[in-house]
C-alpha positions as CSV (number, residue, x, y, z in Angstrom):
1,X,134.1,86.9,80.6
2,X,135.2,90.2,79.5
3,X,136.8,92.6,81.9
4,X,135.3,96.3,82.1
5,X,136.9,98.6,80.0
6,X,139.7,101.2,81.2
7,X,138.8,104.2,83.0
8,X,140.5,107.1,82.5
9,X,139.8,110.7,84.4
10,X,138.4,113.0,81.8
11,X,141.0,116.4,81.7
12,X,141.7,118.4,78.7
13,X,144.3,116.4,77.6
14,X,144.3,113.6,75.2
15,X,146.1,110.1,76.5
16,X,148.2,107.8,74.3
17,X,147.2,104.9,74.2
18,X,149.0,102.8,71.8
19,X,151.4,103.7,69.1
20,X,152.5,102.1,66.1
21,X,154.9,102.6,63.3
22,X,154.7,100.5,60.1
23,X,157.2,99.6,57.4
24,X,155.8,101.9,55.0
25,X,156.8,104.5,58.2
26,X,153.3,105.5,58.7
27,X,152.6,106.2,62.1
28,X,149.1,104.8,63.8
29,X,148.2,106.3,66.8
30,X,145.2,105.3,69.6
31,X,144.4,108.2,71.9
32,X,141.7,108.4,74.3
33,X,140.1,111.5,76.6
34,X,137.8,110.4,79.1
35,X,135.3,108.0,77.2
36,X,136.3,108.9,73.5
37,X,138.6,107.4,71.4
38,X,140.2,107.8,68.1
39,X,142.7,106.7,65.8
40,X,144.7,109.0,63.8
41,X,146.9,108.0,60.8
42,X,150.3,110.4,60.1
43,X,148.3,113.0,62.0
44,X,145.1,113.3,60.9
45,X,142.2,111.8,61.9
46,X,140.6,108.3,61.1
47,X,137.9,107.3,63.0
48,X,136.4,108.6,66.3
49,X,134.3,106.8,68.5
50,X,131.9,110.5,68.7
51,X,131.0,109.9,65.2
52,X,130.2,106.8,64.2
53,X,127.0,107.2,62.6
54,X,128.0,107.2,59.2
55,X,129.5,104.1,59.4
56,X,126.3,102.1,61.1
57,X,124.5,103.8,58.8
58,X,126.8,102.4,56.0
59,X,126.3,98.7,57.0
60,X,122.4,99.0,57.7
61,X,122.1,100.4,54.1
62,X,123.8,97.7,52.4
63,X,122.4,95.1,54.2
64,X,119.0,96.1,53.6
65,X,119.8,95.6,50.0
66,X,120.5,91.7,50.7
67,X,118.1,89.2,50.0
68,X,118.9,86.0,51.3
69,X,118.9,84.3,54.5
70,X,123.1,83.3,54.7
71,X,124.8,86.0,52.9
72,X,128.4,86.0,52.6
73,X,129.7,89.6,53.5
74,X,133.0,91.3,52.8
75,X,134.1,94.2,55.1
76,X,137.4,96.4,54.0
77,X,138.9,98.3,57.0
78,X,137.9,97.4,60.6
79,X,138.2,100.9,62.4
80,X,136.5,100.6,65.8
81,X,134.3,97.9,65.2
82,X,131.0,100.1,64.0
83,X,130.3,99.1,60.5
84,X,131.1,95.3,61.2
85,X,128.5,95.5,64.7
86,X,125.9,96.6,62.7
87,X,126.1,94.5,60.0
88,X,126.1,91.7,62.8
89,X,122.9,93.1,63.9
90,X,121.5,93.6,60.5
91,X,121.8,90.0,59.0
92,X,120.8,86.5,60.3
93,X,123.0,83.7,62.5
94,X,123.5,82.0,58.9
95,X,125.5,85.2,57.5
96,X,129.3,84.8,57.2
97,X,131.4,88.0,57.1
98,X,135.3,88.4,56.2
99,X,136.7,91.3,57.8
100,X,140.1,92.5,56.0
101,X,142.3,95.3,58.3
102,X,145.8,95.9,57.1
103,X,147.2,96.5,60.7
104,X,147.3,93.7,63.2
105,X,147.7,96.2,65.7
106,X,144.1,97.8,64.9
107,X,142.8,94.1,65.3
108,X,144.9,94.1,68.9
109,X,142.9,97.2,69.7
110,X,139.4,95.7,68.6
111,X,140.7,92.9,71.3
112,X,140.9,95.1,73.9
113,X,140.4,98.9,74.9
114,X,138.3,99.4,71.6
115,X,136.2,96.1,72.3
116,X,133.4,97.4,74.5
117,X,132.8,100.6,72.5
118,X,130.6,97.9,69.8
119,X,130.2,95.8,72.0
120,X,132.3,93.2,70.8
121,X,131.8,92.3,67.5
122,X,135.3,90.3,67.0
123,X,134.0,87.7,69.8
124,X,130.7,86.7,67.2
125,X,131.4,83.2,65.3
126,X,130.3,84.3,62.1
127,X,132.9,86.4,61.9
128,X,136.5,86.0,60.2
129,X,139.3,88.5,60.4
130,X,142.0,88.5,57.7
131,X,145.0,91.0,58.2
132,X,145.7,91.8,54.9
133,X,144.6,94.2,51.8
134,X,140.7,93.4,50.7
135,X,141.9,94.0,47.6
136,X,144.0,90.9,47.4
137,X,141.2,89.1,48.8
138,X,139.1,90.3,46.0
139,X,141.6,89.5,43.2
140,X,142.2,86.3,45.3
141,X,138.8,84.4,45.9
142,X,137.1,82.3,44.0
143,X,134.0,82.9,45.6
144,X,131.0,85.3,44.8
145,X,130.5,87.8,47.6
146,X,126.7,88.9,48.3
147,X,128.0,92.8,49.2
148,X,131.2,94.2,49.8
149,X,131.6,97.1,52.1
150,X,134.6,99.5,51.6
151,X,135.5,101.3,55.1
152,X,138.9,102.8,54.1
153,X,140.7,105.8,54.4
154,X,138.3,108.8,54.4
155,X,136.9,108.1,51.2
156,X,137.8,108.3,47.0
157,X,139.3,111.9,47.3
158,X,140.8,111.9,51.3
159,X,142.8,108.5,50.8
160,X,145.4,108.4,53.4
161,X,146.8,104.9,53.2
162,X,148.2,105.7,49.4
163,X,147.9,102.1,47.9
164,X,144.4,102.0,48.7
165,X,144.0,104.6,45.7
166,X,143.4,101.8,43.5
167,X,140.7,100.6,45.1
168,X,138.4,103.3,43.4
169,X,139.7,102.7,40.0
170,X,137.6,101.9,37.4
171,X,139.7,98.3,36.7
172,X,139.2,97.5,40.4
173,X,135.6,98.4,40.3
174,X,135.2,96.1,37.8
175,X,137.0,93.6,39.5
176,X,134.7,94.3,42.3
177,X,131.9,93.8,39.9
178,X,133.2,90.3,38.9
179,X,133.0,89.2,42.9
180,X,129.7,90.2,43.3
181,X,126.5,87.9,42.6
182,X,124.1,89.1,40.6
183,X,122.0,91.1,43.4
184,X,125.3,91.9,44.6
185,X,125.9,95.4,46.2
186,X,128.9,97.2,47.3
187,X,128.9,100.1,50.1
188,X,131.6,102.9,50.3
189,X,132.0,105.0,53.1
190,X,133.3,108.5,52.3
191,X,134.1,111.6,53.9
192,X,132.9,114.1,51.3
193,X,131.1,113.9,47.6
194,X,134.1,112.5,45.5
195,X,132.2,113.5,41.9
196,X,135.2,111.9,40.6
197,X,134.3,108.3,41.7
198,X,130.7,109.0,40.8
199,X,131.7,109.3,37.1
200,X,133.6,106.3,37.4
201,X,130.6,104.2,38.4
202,X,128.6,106.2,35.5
203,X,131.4,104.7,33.3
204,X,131.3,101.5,34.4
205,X,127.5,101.8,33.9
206,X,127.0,100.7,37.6
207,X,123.5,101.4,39.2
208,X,124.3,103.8,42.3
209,X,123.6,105.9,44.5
210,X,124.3,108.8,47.1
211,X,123.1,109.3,50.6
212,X,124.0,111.7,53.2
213,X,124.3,111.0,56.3
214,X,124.4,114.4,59.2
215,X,126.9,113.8,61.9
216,X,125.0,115.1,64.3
217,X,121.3,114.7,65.7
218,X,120.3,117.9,65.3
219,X,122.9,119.6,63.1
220,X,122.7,118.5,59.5
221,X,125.1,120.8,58.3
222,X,127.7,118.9,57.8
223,X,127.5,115.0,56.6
224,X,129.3,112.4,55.8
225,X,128.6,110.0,52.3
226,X,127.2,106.7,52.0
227,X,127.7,105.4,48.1
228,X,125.5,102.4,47.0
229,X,126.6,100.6,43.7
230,X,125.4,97.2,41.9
231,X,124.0,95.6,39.2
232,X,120.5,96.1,40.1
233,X,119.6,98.6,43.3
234,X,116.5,99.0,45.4
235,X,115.5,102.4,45.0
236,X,114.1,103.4,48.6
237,X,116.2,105.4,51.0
238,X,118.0,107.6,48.5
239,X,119.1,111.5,47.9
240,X,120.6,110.6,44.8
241,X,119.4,107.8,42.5
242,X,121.1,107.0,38.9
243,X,119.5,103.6,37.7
């Protein structure tokens, strides 16, 4: 039995929640007002539980590229718990998915005052959490993955965890490729266009594409990015196609 989330009066002011300082000296901070929350990272702003959208969105697309009933599923970057609750919902009972988060604390969070907010996606069996780097879990296992969706900093070109910067690299991409089976597809989340990455999957002569995603119901003027890449990519659902 879970216990109701915390109530806090709604006021102007943002509350503290939680607070954490890593070894690197980055500061993580969980604030809430009234029925939002965020996290922010040295300051600025990493996830918000107003605008989540993009990262549903993220899961739904890359699990409608899967075909087969017990994929094995590869999540980097836990945030609130958006992306991995919709792939939950997206993909079968026989699905397995490896969730990677560098902070344990961001995992406590998912435990408790975050849990409700996607409706508790960390309680599901098919779920494993590893507090560590996917990117070690990529070099690492010996296993084929059936997607691999990035949730990381704010994208290729906002990156505020710094050694995540390799992850967009063209010798991790490919490393990425290597993990992938061979309708594999991996799923970036991103807070802009980075036309930077996009050349690096042209070079790496990836299929891929680019989908924007509004923030807001009615206000598509500004968007967040979805990138698609594989070997071989369906081509519904697109704004930007290069196969």
């Amino acid at each position: 039995m879970h216990e109701d989330p915390t109530e806090v009066t709604k006021n102007e002011y943002w509350l503290r929640r939680a607070f954490v300082q890593t070894s690197q000296g980055d500061q993580i901070v969980l604030r809430q007002r009234g029925a939002v929350f965020d996290i922010r990272f040295n300051g600025w702003e990493l996830m918000s539980s107003q605008t989540s959208a993009s990262e549903r969105r993220l899961a739904t697309l890359v699990c409608d590229q899967i075909d087969c009933a017990a994929p094995r599923i590869l999540i980097g970057g836990l945030g609130m718990g958006y992306t991995l609750r919709a792939t939950l919902d997206a993909v079968g009972q026989g699905a397995r998915i490896t969730v990677c988060e560098l902070f344990e604390e961001i995992v406590a969070w998912n435990q408790g005052p975050l849990a409700p907010l996607a409706a508790y996606p960390l309680d599901d069996t098919r779920v494993t959490v590893l507090t560590k780097s996917v990117l070690d879990v990529i070099l690492s296992h010996e296993q084929s993955f059936d997607a691999i969706i990035l949730d990381t900093d704010n994208g290729p070109d906002a990156i505020m965890h710094s050694p995540n910067r390799i992850l967009y690299k063209r010798e991790t991409l490919q490393q990425i490729c290597r993990r992938l089976g061979s309708q594999g597809v991996v799923g970036l989340w991103s807070a802009t266009v980075s036309l930077g990455f996009e050349s690096v999957l042209e070079d790496i002569g990836w299929h891929w594409r680019r989908i924007c995603v509004p923030l807001g119901q009615t206000d598509e003027s500004q968007s967040h990015i979805v990138y698609l890449a594989g070997k071989t990519l369906r081509p519904e659902n697109c704004d930007n196609l290069n196969i």
